[in-house]
C-alpha positions as a Python dict, from the first residue, in 0.01 Angstrom:
ca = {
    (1, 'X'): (0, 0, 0),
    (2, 'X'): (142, 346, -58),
    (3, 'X'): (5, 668, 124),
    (4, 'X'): (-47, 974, 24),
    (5, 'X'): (-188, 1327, 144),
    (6, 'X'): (-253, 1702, 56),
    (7, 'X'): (9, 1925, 214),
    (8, 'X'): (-176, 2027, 460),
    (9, 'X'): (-327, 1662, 549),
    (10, 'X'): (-640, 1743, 582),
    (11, 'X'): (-736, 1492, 251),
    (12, 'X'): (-546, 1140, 334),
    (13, 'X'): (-552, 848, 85),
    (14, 'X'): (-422, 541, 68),
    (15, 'X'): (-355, 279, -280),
    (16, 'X'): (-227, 4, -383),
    (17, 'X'): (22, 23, -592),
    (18, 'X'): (-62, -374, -712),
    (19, 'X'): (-384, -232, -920),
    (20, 'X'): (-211, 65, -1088),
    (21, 'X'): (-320, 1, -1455),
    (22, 'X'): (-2, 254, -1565),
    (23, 'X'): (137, 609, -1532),
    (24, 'X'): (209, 878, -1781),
    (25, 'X'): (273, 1276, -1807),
    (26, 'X'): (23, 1512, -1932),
    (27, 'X'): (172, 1815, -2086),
    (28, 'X'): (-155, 1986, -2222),
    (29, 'X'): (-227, 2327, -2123),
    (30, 'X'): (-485, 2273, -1884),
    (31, 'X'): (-244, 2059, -1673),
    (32, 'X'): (19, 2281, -1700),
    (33, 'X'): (-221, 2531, -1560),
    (34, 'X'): (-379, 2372, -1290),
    (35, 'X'): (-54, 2224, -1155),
    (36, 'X'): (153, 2538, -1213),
    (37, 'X'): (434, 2363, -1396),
    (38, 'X'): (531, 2185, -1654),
    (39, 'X'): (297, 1880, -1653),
    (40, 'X'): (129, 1658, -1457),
    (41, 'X'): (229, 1343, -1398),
    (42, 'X'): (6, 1056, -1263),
    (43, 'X'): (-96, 658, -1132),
    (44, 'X'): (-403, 609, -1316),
    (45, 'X'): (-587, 351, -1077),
    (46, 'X'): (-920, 159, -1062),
    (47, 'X'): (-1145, 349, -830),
    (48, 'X'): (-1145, 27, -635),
    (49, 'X'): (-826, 47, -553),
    (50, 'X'): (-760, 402, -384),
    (51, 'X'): (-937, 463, -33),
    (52, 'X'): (-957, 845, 9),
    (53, 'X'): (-1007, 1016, 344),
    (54, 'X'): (-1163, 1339, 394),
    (55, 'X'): (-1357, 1575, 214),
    (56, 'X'): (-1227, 1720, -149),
    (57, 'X'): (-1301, 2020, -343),
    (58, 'X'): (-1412, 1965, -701),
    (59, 'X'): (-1331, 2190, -1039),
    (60, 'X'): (-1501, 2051, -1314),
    (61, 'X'): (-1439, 2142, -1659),
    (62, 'X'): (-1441, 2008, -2045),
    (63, 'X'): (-1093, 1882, -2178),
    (64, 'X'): (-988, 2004, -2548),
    (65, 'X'): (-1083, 1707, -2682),
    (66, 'X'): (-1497, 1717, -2545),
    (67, 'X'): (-1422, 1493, -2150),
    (68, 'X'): (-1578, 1569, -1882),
    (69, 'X'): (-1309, 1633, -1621),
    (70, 'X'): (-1341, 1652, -1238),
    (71, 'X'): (-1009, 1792, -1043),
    (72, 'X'): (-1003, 1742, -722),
    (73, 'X'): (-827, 1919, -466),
    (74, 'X'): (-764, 1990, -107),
    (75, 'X'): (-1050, 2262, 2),
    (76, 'X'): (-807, 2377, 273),
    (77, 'X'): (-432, 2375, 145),
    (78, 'X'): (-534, 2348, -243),
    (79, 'X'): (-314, 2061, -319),
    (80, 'X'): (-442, 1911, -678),
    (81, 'X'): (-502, 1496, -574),
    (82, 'X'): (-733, 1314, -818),
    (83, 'X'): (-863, 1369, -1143),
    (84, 'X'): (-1217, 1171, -1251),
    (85, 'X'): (-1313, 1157, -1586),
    (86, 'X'): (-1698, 1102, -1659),
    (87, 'X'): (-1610, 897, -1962),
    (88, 'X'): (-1419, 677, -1742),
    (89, 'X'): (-1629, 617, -1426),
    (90, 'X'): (-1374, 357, -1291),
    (91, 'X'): (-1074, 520, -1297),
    (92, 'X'): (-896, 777, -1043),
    (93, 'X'): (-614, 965, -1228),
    (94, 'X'): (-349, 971, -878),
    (95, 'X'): (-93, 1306, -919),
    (96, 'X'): (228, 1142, -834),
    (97, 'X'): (335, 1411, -639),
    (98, 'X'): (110, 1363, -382),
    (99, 'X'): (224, 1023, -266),
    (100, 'X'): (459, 930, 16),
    (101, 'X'): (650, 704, -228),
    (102, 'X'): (593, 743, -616),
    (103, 'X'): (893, 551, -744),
    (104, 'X'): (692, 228, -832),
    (105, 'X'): (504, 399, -1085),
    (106, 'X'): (569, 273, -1419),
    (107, 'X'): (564, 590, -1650),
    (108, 'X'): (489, 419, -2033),
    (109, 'X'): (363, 762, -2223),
    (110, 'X'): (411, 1121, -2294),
    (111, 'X'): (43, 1299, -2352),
    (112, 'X'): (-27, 1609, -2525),
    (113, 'X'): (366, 1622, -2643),
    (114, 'X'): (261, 1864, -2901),
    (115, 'X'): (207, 2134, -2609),
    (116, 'X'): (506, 2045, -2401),
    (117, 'X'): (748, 2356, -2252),
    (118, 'X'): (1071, 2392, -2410),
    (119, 'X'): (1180, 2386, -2079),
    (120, 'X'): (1076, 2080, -1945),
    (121, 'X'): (1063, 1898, -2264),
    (122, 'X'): (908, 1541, -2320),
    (123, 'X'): (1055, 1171, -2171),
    (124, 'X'): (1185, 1071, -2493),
    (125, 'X'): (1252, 703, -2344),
    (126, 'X'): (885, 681, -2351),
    (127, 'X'): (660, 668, -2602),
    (128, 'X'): (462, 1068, -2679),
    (129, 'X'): (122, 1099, -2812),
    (130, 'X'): (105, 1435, -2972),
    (131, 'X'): (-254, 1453, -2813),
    (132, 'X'): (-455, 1213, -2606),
    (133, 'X'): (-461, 859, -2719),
    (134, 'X'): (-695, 669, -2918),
    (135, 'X'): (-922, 484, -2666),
}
């Protein structure tokens, strides 16, 4: 199991790592916005498998490509957590950053490489989608 928490620690979770169907790094604008850097890099993880204590904040929006996107975030620190996708009811996107221990994820993919910094420039070990990928 790995833990995980806001800054502030008022929004706890707890995951295990065992479910995590993969990790990549989104470098479209809205998560370059919303994190205030580069990208955003994240676990994606069945719902099932990530236990999330206390109460989050939500900012909903539509993604460039037409998904309904749900950021959530710590109501008293801010700290982005989770992102839930209404297209994809089962999943819980995990921000890496926000976990005690983040050095099991498997990072496979490069999103939105079209739209990445010149400053913080793409993995190119990995493989980059120049958008999302095809479902």
């Amino acid at each position: 199991m790995v833990h995980g928490s806001c800054l502030c620690g008022q929004v706890e979770f707890d995951l295990d790592e065992a479910q995590a169907v993969g990790g990549f790094h989104c470098h479209c604008a809205d998560c370059r916005r919303i994190t205030g850097s580069g990208k955003a890099s994240m676990a994606i993880m069945p719902q099932s498998g990530v236990t999330i204590k206390g109460d989050v904040k939500r900012y909903d929006s539509t993604g460039t490509e037409g998904m309904h996107l749900h950021r959530a975030f710590c109501p008293n620190c801010g700290s982005q957590l989770f992102t839930f996708v209404d297209e994809m009811p089962d999943v819980i996107y995990v921000k890496a950053g926000t976990m005690d221990r983040s050095d099991w994820i498997n990072f496979t993919a490069n999103f939105w490489g079209q739209s990445a910094c010149s400053w913080l420039p793409v993995d190119g070990s990995i493989t980059t989608f120049e958008k999302n990928p095809s479902a």
